[in-house]
N, C-alpha and C positions, 0 to 999 in steps of 0.2 A: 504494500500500500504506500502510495506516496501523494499527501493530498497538495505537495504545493503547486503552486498556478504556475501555467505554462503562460508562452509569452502571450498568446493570443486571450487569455484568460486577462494578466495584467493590464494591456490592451483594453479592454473594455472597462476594466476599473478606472482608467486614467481618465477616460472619455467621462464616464460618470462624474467623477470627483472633480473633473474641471467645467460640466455643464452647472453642478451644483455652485461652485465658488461665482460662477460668472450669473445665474438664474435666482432671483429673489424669492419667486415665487415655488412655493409646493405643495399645491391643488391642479386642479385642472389647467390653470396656467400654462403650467409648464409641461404639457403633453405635447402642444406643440415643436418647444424645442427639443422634446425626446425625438419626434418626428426627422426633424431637420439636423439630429446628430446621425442620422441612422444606427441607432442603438436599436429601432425595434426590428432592422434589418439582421439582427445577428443570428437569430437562430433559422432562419427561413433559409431554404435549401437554396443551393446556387441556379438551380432550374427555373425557379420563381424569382430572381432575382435577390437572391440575398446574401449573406455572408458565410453560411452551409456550416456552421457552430451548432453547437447543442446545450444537453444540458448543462452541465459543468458552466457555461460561459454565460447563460443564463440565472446561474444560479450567483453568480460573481455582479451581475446587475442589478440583481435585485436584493440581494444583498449590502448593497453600495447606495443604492436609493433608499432603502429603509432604513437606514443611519444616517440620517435625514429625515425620517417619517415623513415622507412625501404620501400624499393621497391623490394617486394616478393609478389608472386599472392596467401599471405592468403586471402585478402578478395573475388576474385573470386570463388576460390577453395573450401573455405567453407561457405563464404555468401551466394555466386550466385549459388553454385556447391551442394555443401552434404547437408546443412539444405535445400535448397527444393526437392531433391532427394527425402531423408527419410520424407518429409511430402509429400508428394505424390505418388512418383514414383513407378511400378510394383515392387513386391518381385522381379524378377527374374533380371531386371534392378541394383538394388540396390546387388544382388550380385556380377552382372558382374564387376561393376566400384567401389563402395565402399572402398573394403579391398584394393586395388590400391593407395585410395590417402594415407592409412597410408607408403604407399614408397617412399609419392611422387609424384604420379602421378598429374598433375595441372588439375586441370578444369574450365570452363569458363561459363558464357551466356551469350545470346545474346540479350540485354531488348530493344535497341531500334533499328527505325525506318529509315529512312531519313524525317527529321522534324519532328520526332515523339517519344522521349524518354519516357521509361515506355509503349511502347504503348501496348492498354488494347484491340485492336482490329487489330492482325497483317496481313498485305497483304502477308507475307510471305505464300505459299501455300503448304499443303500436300495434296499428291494422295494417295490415298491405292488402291491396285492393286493385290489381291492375298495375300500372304505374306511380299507383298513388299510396300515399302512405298517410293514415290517419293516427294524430298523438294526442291522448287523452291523459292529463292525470295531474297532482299538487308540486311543484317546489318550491324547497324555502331556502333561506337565506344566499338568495342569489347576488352577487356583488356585480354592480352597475347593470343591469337589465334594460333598463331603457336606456342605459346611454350605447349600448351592444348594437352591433348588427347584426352578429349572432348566435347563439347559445349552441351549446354542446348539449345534448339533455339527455341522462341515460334513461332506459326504457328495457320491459320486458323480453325485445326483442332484438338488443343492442344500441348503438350510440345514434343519435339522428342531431341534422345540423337543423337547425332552425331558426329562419329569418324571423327577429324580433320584432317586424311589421304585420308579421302574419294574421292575417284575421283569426280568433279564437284565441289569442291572448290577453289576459287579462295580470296586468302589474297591480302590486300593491306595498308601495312605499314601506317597510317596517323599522320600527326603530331602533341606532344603532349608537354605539359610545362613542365614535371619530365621525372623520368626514368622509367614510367611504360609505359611496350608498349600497343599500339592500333594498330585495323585494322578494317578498312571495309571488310565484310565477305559478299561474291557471293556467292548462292548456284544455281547451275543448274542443275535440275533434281538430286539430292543426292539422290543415293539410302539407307534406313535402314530398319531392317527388325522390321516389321509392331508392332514387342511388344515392340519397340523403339518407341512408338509414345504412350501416353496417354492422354484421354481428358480433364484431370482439371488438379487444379496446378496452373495457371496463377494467380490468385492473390495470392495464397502462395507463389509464385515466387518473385512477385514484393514487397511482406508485407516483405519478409527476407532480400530482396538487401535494401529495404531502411534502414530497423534496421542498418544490416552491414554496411553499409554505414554511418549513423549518428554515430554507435560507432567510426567509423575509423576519422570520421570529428574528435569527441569528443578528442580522443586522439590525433590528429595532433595540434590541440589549445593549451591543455595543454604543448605538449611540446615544440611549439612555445614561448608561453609565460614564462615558466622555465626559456627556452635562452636566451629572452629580459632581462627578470629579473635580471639574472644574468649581462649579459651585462654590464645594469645601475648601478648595484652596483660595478663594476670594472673599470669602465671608468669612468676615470678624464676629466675634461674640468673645466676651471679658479681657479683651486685647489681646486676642491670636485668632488664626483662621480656624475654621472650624474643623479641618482635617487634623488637625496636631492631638483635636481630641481621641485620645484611645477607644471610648467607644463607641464613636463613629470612623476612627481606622477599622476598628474590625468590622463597621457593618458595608461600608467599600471592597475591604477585602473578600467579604463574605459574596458579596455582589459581583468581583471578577473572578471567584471560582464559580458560579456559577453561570458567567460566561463563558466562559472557556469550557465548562460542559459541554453546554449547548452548541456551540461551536464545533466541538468533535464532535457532536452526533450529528450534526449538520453537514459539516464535511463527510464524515463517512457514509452517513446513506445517499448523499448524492453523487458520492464516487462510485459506490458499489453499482447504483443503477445507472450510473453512465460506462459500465464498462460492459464489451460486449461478447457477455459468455450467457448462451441459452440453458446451461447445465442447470438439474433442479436443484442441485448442493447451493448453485450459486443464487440461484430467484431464491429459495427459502430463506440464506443468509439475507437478504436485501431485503425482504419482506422484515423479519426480526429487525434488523436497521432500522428500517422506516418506525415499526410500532413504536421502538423506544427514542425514537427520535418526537413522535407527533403525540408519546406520555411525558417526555421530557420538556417542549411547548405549553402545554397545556395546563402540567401542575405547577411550573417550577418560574414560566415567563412572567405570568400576570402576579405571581407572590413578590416577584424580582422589583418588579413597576411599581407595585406597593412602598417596597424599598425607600425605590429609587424618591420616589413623592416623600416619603417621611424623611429622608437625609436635606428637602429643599426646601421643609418646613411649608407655611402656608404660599409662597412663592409657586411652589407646585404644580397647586390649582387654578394659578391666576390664567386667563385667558388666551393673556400678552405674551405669556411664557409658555416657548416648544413645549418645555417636559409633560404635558396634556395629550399631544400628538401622538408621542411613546406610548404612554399608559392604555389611551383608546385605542387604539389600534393592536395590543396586545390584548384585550378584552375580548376584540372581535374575533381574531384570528383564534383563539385558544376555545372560543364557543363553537364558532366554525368547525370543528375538531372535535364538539361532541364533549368536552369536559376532560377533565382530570381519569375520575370516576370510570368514564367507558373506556377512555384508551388506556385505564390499569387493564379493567375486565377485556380487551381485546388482548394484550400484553400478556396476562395471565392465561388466556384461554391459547395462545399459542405456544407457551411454556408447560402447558398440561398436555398438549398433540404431540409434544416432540420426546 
């Protein structure tokens, strides 16, 4: 194993880390100039026009933008969106939508349920009817849906692409701790035509959202804890900075080990699933990665953010100040995931099979 970045990895961090210094903005602002750095060109095949990168290089951008807690739909778009595309999806599919997201275009999925995130057996239903393909069925916490062109949405009968114009959708805005949107997505009777619909995918689907996912944790930590740090070293209380105090060094410290956790879990499940060996020794190992990667998010990010708010005192909370950014957007991402709670019992239920 060898997680460190290759040049074409470094590369794309440099691009990030100088659109961030030079871009004020970190909302929808700045999706634009994602656009215009061709960063969302990097993992799109060279056939479609793009940089022919994967996950790894992906996971290095997004990474690099959530250390900034920016609120732009990269991880939908290319987590949820183009790496399971181009690991799955029909040639003819991957041309239609593709060369679109180097414009911009946002994409989304749809992974979970009601009561049922990741769900690996959807009630959502497809008919196939000729050429046509009817999808019926609930999802929630879909991130940016009306701002999508188009959703991934898994289904009893595999992944189908769906144009979020489509008549028989119905969005519903739901409430969220940051500024990234959600919605509950209706589908009644959605029509697409029937080469919109393929039948695998579903766990290359869910093996790339949680990678993405863990790098985006990854990066949100990091730059949570930059902030604190900083903080401490500038904030006086009884004429010293507040980091001199012992116990608040060890609640810092305590805070970069468990960055550096998450970090190694982060990198390791997104190496294991970018390297390409089909052997089942090797999917099982990577399966194990991921679970304790997406229980290491969930129980251990948002306790961290917690943290991190109590080291900045009521400053924290304040509006004006990022550290709000961090905290929400660790809230969402670690619900998204289903809780603590289910990714122990998935964790545990794969330690009792083996």
């Amino acid at each position: 194993m060898d997680f460190t970045r290759d040049e074409g990895q470094d590369a794309v961090a440099e691009v990030v880390v100088s659109l961030m210094e030079h871009e004020p903005a970190r909302d929808m602002e700045l999706w634009p100039r994602l656009v215009d750095s061709g960063l969302l060109a990097v993992p799109l095949p060279e056939r479609h026009g793009g940089d022919g990168m994967g996950l790894l290089e992906v996971s290095v951008l997004l990474t690099e933008l959530a250390m900034d807690a920016v609120a732009v739909p990269a991880l939908p778009t290319l987590g949820f969106g183009v790496l399971p595309l181009v690991a799955s999806a029909p040639e003819s599919v991957q041309a239609q939508v593709l060369p679109e997201v180097a414009k911009g275009t946002v994409l989304t999925a749809a992974l979970s349920e009601p009561a049922a995130p990741f769900i690996d057996k959807p009630e959502t239903i497809a008919v196939t009817s000729g050429k046509t393909v009817r999808v019926s069925g609930c999802k929630i916490a879909v991130p940016y849906a009306e701002q999508a062109r188009w959703l991934l949405v898994p289904t009893n009968s595999g992944i189908a692409l769906i144009d979020a114009d489509a008549e028989g959708i119905t969005l519903t805005q739901t409430p969220v701790s940051g500024g990234i949107p959600e919605y509950t997505v209706l589908l009644d009777q959605v029509e697409i035509p029937a080469d919109y619909l393929w039948p695998t995918g579903l766990g290359d689907l869910h093996r790339l959202a949680l990678a993405s996912i863990g790098s985006v944790a990854d990066g949100l930590l990091k730059g949570a804890i930059i902030l604190t740090a900083e903080h401490l070293r500038t904030r006086n209380q009884f004429g010293r900075p507040l980091a001199q105090f012992q116990a608040v060094a060890q609640q810092i410290a305590d805070l970069y080990v468990v960055s550096r956790t998450l970090h190694v879990a982060a990198a390791s499940a997104n190496w294991a699933l970018a390297q390409h060996d089909a052997s089942q020794q090797h999917r099982e190992r990577t399966d194990d990665d991921l679970e304790i990667l997406a229980y290491t998010v969930a129980a251990e990010l948002p306790t961290a953010m917690q943290k991190c708010h109590h080291l900045h005192g009521g400053l924290g909370v304040d509006m004006t100040h990022p550290m709000h950014r961090y905290y929400s957007q660790a809230k969402d991402i670690a619900r998204w995931l289903g809780g603590a709670s289910f990714r122990l019992d998935r964790l545990g239920a794969r330690c009792s099979s083996t």
